[in-house]
N, C-alpha and C positions, 0 to 999 in steps of 0.2 A: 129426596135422594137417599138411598140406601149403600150405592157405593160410588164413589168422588174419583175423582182425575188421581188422587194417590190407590187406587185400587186397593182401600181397606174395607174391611164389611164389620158391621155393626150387628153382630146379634141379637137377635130380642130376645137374651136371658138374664140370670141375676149373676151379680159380680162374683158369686158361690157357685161358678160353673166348673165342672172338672177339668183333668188336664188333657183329656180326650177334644176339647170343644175349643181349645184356642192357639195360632199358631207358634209353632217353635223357631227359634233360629236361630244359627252360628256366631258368633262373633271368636274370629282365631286372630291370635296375637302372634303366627309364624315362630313360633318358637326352635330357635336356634340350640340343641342338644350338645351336653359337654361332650366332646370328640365330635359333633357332627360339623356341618357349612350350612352355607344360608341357602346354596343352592340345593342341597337335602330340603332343608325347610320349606321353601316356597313349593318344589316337590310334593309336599307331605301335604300341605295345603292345597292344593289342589287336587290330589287322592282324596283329600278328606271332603273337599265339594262336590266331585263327583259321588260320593257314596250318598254325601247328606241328599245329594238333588235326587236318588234313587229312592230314597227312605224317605221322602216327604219332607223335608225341612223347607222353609218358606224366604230364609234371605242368608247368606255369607257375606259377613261383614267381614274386612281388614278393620287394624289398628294404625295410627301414626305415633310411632315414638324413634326418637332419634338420640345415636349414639347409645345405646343399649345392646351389650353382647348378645343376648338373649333375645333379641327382636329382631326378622327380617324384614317387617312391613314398611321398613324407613321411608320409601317411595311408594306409597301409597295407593297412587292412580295407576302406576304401572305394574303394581301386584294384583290392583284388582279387575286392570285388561286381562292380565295371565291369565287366570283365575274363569272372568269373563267364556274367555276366548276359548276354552276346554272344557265348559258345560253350555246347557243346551237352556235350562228354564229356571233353574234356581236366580231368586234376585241375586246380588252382588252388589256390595258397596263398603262405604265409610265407619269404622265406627270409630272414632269419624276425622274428617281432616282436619287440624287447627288451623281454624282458621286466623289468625293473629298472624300464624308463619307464610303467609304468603299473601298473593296480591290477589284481589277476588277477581280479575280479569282471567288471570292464569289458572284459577281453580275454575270458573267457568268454561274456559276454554277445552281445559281439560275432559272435564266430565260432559262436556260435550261434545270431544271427540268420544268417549265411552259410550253414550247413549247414542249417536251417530252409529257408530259399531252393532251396537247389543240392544236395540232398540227395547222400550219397556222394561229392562232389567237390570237399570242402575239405582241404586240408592245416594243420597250426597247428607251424610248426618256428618254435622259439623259442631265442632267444641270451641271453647275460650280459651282453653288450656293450652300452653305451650307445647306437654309432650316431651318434656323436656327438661336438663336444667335450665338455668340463666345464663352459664357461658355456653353451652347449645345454642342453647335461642339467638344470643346476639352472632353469632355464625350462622345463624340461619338467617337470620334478618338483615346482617350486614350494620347496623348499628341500634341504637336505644329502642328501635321497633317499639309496641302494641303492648300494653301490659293485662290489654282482654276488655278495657273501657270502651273501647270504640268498637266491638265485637259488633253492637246494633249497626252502626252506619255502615259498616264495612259488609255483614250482612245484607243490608237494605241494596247497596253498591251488585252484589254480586246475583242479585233475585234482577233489579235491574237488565243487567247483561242476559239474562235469560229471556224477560218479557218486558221491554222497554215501552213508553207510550207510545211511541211512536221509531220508527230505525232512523228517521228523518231528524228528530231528537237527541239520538244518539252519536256522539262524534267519536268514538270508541264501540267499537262492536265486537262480539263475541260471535266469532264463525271458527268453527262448529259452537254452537251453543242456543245462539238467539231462537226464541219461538220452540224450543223445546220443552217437554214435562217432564222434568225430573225432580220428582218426589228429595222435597228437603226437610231432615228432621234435624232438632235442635237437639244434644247431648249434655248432659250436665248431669254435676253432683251435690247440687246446693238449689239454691230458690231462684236465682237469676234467671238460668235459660229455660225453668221451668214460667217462671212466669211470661219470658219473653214470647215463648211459644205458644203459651194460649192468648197471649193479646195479638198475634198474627193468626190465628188458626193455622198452627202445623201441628206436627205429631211429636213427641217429646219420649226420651228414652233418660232413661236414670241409669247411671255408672254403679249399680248396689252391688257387680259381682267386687269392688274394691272397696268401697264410701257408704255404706248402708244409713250411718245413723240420721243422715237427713232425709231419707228414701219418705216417708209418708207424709210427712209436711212439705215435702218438695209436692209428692202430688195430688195433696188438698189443693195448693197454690193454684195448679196446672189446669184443675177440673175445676176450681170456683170462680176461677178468673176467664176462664175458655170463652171466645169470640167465635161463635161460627164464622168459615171464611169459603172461598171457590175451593179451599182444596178439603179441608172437612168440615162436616154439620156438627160434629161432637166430639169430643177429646177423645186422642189415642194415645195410650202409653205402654210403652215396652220399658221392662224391668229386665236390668239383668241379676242372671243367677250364676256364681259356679256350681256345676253340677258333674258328677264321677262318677260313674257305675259302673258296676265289676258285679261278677258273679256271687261275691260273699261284702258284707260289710268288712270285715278286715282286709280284705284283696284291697279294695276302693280306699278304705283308710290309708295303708301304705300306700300308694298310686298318689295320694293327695299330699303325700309329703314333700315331692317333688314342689309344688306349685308353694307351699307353707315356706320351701327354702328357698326359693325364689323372692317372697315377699319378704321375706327377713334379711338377707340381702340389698335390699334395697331399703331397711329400713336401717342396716348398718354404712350405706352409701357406699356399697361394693358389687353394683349389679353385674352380673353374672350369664352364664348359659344355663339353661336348666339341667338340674341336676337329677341322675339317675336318683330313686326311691330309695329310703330307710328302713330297718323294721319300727327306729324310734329316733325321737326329737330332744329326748330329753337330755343329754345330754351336748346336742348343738346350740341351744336356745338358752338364754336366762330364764326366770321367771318371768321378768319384766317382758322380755321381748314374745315370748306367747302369747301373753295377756294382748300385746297391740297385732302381732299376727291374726289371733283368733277374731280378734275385735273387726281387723279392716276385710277377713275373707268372713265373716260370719252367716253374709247370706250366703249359704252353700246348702247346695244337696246333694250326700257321699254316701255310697251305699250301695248293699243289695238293690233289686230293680223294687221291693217292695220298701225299704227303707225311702226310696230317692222319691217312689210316687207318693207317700204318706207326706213327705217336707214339702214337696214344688206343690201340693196340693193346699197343705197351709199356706206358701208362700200367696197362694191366687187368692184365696180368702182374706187373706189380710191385704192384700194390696186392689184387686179385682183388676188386676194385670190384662191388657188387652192381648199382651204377647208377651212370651217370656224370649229373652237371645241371652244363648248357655254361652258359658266359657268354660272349659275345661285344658287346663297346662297338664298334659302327660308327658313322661318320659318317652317311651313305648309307642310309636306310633301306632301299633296291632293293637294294644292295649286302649290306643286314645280311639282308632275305630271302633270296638269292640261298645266303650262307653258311649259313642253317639248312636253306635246300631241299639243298644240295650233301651235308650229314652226312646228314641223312636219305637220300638216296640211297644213300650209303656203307655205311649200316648194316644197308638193307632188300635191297642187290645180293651 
């Protein structure tokens, strides 16, 4: 088999392949702009999947996070109907639902009412993580909830709902959902879901545009533990990257100050809407707080269109990424299109 029920394909080249040769894709975290609304946002997000599905991009992911000025994706399944439902062929999906926050009956259900809809073009990548703080969470959970240990059974629970031994079997069924194929990837930033994922054979994506420094031992873990399964013969990993192109390295530097104050923000536990660009940080930032800004956006590629392919090019070498999914937080929607149209060019010249 060369390509499986998740419709990924396996090239036969060396993991040193260019960035012409492997697909790209969105992951937007709807970012909510100081003076804008959410309904601008989800707006802006869906301008931005219809250009990407024009420009060749392969999947638009939402995020889940909750309570966050700065994030419209809170409802997750219903942003990525919208979404869905106003392009024609770009995947759409998760990146991805917590699953802890909710009952895997109602996440099945869900996304198969999506795939019921959108048939072939849903994605369901799921995380441990809350998403959230701990008084979020327990609002979302309604008491002591999931602390991400029982993430396998609950997993296991919600794969069930989809392809049960038997419906005769099942005293709880998932309609819309049962007998469907909806491509499920595991998300993580540590060794856990990496490993979880290659002893089930799924595809496995690593959080590196935020967590980088477990990124390669997360997927040594992925590739030497990997169990061929029905849905792939060989391990699939998507890597994310922040990525920012502008016409000049300096344009793209400033552009990226936005996302840099975002993350600082949150690392002073005052998150925020995103803020319009600086020409400079040095004096909003410590020392200190640079050093862990820089540290947790490090896998980034910002720049001219020749600065941003010389980095994602290293990135593929060092990682042998089967797929990279960008994030990019602009201010400027024209600015943040501009940037997705600029990689797209990169990749297809």
């Amino acid at each position: 088999m060369s390509e499986l029920s998740y419709g990924l394909h396996f090239p036969n080249v060396s993991d040193n392949r260019p960035l012409s040769a492997i697909p790209l894709s969105i992951l937007d975290l709807a970012p909510i702009t100081a003076g804008g609304t959410a309904a601008q946002s989800l707006n802006n997000s869906l301008d931005l999947a219809r250009h990407a599905e024009a420009w060749g991009y392969k999947r638009f992911w939402l995020a889940e996070h909750h309570s966050m000025p700065g994030i419209a994706s809170s409802a997750t399944s219903v942003a990525i109907g919208y979404v869905a439902g106003g392009t024609s062929t770009i995947r759409v999906g998760s990146g991805g639902i917590m699953l802890p926050n909710h009952s895997p009956l109602v996440i099945a259900e869900q996304f198969g009412t999506l795939e019921t809809l959108y048939p072939g073009r849903i994605d369901l990548g799921l995380g441990r993580a809350p998403g959230s703080d701990q008084l979020t969470a327990q609002a979302l959970r309604r008491g002591p909830g999931s602390d991400g240990q029982d993430f396998p059974e609950r997993l296991r629970e919600l794969r069930e709902y989809f392809h049960p031994v038997s419906s005769s079997s099942m005293r709880v069924r998932a309609i819309p959902g049962e007998g469907l194929n909806i491509p499920i990837w595991l998300l993580g930033s540590s060794g856990f879901s990496a490993q979880l994922s290659a002893a089930l054979g799924l595809p496995f994506s690593f959080a590196s545009h935020f967590a980088p420094d477990y990124l390669l031992p997360a997927l040594d873990l992925y590739r030497g533990h990997f169990q061929p399964s029905v849905h792939l013969e060989k391990p699939y990993a998507m890597v994310g990257v922040n990525v920012i192109v502008a016409d000049t390295d300096a344009e793209a530097r400033r552009l990226a100050t936005s996302q840099a104050m975002q993350f600082l923000n949150l690392i002073r536990r005052r998150p925020g809407q995103l803020s319009a660009p600086v020409d400079s940080l040095e004096e909003i930032w410590t020392p200190q707080e640079k050093a862990l800004v820089q540290r947790q956006l490090g896998f980034s590629a910002i720049g001219s269109p020749d600065t941003v392919r010389t980095r994602l090019e290293e990135i593929l070498q060092e990682t042998g990424a089967d797929e990279l999914i960008v994030a990019g937080q602009i201010y400027d929607h024209k600015a943040r299109l501009h940037s997705y149209e600029l990689l797209a060019e990169l990749k297809n010249n």
